[in-house]
C-alpha positions as YAML, in Angstrom:
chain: A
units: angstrom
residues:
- id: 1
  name: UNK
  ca: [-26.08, -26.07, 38.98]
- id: 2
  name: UNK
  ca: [-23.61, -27.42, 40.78]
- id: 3
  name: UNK
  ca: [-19.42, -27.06, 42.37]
- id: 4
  name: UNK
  ca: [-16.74, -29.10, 41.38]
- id: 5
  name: UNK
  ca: [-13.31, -29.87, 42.24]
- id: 6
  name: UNK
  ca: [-11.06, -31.28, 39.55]
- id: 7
  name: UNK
  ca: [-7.43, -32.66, 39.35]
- id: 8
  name: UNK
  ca: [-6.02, -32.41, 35.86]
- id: 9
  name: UNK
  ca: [-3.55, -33.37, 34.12]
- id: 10
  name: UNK
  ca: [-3.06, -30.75, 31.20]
- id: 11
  name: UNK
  ca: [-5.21, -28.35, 29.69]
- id: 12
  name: UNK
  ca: [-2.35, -27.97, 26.99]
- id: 13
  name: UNK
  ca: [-3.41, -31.28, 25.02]
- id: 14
  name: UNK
  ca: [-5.75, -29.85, 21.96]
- id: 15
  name: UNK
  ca: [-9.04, -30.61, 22.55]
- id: 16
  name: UNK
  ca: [-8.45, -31.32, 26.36]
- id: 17
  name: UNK
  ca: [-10.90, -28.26, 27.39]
- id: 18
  name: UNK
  ca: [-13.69, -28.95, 25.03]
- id: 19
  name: UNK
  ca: [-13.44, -32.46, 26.82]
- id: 20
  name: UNK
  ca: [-13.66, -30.87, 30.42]
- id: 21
  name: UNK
  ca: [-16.50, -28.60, 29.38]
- id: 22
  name: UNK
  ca: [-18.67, -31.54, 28.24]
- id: 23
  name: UNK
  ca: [-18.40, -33.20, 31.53]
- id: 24
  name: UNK
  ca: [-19.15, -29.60, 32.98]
- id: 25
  name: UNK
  ca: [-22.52, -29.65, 30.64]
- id: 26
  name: UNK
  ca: [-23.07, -33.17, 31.73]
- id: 27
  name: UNK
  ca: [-22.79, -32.94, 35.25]
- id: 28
  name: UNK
  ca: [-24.63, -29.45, 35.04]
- id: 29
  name: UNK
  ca: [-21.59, -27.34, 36.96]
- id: 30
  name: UNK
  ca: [-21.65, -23.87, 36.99]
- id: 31
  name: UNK
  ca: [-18.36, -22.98, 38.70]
- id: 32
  name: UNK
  ca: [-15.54, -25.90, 38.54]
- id: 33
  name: UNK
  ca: [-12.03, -25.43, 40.78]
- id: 34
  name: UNK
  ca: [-9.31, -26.93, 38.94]
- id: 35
  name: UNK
  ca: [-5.56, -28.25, 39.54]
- id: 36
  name: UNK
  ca: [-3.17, -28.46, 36.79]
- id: 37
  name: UNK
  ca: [-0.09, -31.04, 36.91]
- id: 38
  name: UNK
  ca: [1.38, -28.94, 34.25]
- id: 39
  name: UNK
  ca: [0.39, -25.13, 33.55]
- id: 40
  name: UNK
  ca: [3.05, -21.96, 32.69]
- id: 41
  name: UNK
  ca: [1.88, -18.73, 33.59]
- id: 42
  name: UNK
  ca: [-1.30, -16.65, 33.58]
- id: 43
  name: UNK
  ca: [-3.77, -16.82, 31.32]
- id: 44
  name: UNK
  ca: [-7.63, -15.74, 30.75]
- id: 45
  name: UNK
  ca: [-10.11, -16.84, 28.02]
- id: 46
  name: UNK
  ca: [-13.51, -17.21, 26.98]
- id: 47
  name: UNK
  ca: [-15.10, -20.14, 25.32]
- id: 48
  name: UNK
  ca: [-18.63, -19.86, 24.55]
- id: 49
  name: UNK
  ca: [-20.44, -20.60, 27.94]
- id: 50
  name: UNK
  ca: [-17.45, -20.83, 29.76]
- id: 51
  name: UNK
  ca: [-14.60, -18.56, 31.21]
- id: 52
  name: UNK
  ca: [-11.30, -19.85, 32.56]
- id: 53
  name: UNK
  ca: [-8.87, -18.04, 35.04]
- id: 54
  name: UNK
  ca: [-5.98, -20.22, 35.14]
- id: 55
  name: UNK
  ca: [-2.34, -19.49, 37.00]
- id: 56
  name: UNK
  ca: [1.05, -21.63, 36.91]
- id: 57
  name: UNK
  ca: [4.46, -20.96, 37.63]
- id: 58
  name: UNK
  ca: [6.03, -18.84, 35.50]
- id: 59
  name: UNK
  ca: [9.22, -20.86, 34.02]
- id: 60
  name: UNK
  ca: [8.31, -24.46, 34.47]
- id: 61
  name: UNK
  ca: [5.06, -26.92, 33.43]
- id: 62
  name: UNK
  ca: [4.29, -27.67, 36.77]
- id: 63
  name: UNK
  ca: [1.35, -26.87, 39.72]
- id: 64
  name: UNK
  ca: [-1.07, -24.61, 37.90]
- id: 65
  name: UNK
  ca: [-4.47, -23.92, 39.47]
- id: 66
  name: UNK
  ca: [-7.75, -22.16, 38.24]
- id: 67
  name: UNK
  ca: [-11.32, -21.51, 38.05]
- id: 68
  name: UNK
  ca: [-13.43, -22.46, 35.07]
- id: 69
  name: UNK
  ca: [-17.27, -20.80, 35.65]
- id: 70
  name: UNK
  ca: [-20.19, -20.88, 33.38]
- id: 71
  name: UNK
  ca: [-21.16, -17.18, 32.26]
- id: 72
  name: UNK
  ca: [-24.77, -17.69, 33.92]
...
């Protein structure tokens, strides 16, 4: 398995991480860094093979960051 680095734009689009974790499958990444152009707040969840730890500012839609890591 492999690292990644990823600029995205949104996470907030439906659909938009079922999207990144099929290029995560594809690629075969086990831990992916990620940059959000729009993210608000702190947030934590689980989706099947997959946990994300994502952080934004608190008040505005703007310069989140996170992890997303495959549970193996």
């Amino acid at each position: 398995m492999y690292l990644l680095a990823w600029n995205i734009l949104s996470l907030n689009i439906i659909g938009a991480f079922k999207t990144v974790k099929d290029e995560l499958y594809k690629y075969r990444v086990a831990i992916a860094t990620v940059l959000l152009e729009s993210w608000r707040g702190n947030k934590m969840f689980d989706s099947n093979d997959f946990m994300a730890f994502l952080s934004g500012n608190k008040e505005k839609l703007l310069f989140g960051a996170g992890f997303i890591i495959h549970k193996n």
